[in-house]
N, C-alpha and C positions, 0 to 999 in steps of 0.2 A: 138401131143401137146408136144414141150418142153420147159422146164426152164433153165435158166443159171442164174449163180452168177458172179456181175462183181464187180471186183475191184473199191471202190470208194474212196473218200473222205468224211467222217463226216461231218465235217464244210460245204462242200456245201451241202449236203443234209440238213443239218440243218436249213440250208437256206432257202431250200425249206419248206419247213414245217413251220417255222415262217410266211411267206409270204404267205402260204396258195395256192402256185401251185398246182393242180390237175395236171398239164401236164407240162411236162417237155421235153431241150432239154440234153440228155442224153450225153453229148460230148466224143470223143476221139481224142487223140492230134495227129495222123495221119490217114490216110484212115484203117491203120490197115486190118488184115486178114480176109476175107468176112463169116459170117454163112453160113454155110452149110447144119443147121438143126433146121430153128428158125425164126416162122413166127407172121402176126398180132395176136393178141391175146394173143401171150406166153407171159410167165411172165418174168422178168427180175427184181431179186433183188441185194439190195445194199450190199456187203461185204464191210464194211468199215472199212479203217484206221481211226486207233482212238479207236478203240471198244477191243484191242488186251488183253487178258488175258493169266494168266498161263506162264508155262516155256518156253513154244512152242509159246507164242504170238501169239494164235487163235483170228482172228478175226470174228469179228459175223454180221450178219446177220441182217438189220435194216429198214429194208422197202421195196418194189419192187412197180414195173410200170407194166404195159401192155403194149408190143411193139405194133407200129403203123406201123410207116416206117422211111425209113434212109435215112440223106439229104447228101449231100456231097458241101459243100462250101467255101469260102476263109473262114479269121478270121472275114472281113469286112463283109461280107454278113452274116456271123450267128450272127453276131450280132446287124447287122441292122434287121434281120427279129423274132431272138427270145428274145434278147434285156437280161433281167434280169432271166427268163426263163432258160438261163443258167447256173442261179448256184451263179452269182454273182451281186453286186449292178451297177458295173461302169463297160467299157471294158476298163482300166488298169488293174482292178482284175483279171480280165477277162483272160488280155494275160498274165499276169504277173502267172497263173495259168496254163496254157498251158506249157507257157517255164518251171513250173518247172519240171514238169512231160513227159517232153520231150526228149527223149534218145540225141538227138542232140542237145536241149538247147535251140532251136530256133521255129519260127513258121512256120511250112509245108503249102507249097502252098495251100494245100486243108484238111480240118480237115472236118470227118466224125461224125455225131449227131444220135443217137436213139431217135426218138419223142417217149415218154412214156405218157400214159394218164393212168387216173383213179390212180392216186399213193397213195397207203397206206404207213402209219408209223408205225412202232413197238411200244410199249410202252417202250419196253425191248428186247438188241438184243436178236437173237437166234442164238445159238451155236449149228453148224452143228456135233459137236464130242457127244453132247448131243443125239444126234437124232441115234447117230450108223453110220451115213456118215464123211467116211474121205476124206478129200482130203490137197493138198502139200501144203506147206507153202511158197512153191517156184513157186506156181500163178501169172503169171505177169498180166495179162489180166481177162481172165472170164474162168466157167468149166462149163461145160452140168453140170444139175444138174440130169435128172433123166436117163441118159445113163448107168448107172450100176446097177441103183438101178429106178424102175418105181415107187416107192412107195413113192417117197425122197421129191418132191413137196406137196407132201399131206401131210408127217410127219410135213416138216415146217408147211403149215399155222393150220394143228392144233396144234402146237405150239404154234404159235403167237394168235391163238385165246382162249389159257388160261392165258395168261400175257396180251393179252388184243392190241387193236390198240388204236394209237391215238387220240385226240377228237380235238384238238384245229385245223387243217385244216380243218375240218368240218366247223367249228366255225367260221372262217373266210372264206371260200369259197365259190361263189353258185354255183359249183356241187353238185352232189351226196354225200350224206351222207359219209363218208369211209368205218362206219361200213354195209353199205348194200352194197359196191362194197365188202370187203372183204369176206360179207358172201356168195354172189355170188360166186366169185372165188373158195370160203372151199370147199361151195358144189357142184361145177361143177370138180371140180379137183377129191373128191371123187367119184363120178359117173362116172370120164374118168375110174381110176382106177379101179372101179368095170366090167365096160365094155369089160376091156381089159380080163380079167378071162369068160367072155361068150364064147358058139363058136357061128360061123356064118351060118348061114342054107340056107339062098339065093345062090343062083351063081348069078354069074357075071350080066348076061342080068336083075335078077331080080334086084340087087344092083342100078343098072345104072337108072334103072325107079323108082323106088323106091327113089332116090335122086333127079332126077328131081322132082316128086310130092312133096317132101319135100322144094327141092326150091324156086317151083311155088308155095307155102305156106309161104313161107318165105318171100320171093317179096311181097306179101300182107299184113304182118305181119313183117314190118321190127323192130319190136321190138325184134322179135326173133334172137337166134342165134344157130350156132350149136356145139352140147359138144364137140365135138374131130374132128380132121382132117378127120376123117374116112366118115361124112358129112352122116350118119346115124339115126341120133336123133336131134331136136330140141329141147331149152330149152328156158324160157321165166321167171325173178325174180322179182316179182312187192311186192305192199303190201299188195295182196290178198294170193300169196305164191308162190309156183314152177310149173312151167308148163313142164310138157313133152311131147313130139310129137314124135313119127316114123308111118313109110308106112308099109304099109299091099301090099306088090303083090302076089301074090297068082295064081294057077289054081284052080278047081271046086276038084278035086282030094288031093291037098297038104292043103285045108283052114283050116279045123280040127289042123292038126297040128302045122300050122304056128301061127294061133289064141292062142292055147295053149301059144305057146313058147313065143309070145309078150306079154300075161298076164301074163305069170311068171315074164317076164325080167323087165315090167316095174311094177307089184309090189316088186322087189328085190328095184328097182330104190328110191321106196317111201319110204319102210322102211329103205333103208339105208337114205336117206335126213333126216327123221326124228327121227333120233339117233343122230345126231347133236343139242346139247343142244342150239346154237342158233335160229334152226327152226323148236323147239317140238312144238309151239305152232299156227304155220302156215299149211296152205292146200297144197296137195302133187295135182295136177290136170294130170289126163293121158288122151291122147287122140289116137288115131288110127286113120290118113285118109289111105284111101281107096278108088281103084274103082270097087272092086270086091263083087257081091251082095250077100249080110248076111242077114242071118233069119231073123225072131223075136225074135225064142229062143238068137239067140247068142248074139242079141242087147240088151237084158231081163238078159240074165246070165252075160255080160261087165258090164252093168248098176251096177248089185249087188257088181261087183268088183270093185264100183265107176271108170272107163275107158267107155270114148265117145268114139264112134262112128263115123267119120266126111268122107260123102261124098264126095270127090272132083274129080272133071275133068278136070287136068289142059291142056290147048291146048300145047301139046307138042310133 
């Protein structure tokens, strides 16, 4: 899972947010240099000009999206298909926005868009010098944000969730609340990071099944998603609370211990979600499928640990 910080404009993010986009199309004024580390789901926040303080004219940090995918089109076609979505009311602003920002002045055959969904607002930027992450003031573009530091996406959004997000896209949107997209985000980002400090006890063969049974779970539950690339755990944020999902594969000889190790990891899981002041007061739900047969003690001693159980067999 990674984050980057791109260089934006204020004024059109402002825009957005008036207008109450959940989704956006994230422009850049030439096809520019391709990711190489940065897939759906990653986040992608706004550094904006406009926001610049101090001697150093740091600019801050005032929102982010969730990447989707990247379109690549003339000027005519992005704007016939995302229309105001990009940022502006008319496409003279439009282009007249492009050329200024554009090393050559002019409009490139083909200009590259980040479709962003689920966008939150800041209330108040955040100042990555605040957080202990530095980076140059000589960014033309965007920076990994958690390549030096894994911690650095989680520092922001608990940032931004004691200054608080937005309300007024809410207000005017029917999506999703923002503040439940954010709190998703807070607490899926801390449990990547907590993740990442476990070790891994499966090999490989068990990995590989282990992931299929979680995806043939997921395919039926497309509500679900999975926390981290690593395609390990499922999570699930409704307004009943958090759901957590991993695979048990196991021999008749390793169960004892693997059982152990997924009770620990996903009671680490629970307590850490609810140390977050925003979801003390929701259900932490753990679940375990498996096709490997378990007692009655063990399903007796899960139970106590509030962690189900779940038989499944997926054809695979």
């Amino acid at each position: 899972m990674s984050s980057i910080a791109y260089i934006t404009d204020k004024n059109m993010i402002e825009f957005h947010r008036l207008n109450g986009n959940s989704t956006i199309n994230f422009w850049r004024p030439s096809m520019g240099k391709r990711f190489t580390d940065f897939h759906p789901g990653d986040l992608l926040f706004f550094l904006a000009k406009g926001t610049e303080r101090g001697t150093k004219k740091e600019k801050g940090l005032i929102g982010y999206g969730r990447y989707i995918s990247t379109s690549r089109l003339s000027f005519k076609q992005m704007w016939k298909q995302y229309g105001m979505l990009n940022g502006y009311l008319s496409d003279i602003d439009f282009k007249e926005a492009i050329i200024k920002v554009s090393k050559a002045k002019t409009l490139a055959p083909q200009l590259s868009g980040l479709v962003l969904t689920d966008i939150v607002f800041f209330q108040a930027p955040v100042y990555l010098s605040e957080l202990g992450i530095k980076i140059s003031n000589n960014v033309e573009s965007y920076i990994y944000l958690d390549k030096e530091d894994s911690e650095a996406t989680v520092r922001i959004l608990k940032k931004a969730s004691q200054t608080g997000v937005d309300a007024w896209t809410s207000a005017v949107s029917h999506h999703a609340p923002m503040e439940t997209v954010f709190d998703e985000d807070l607490i899926r980002h801390i449990l990547t990071y907590k993740l990442t400090e476990l070790p891994n006890i499966d090999n490989i063969q068990d990995m590989n099944k282990g992931m299929k049974i979680l995806n043939h779970y997921k395919n039926q539950n497309p509500d679900t998603q999975w926390i981290d690339d690593r395609k390990q755990e499922l999570f699930k944020y409704d307004e009943t609370g958090f759901h957590i999902t991993v695979a048990l594969v196991t021999s008749k000889n390793d169960l004892k211990r693997k059982l152990l190790f997924l009770m620990g990891k996903l009671q680490l899981l629970s307590i850490e979600a609810q140390q977050i002041a925003s979801f003390s007061d929701k259900q932490v739900f753990l679940e375990i499928l498996t096709d490997a047969i378990i007692s009655m003690d063990w399903i007796n001693l899960l139970k106590q640990a509030n962690i189900e159980i779940i038989v499944l067999k997926p054809s695979i």
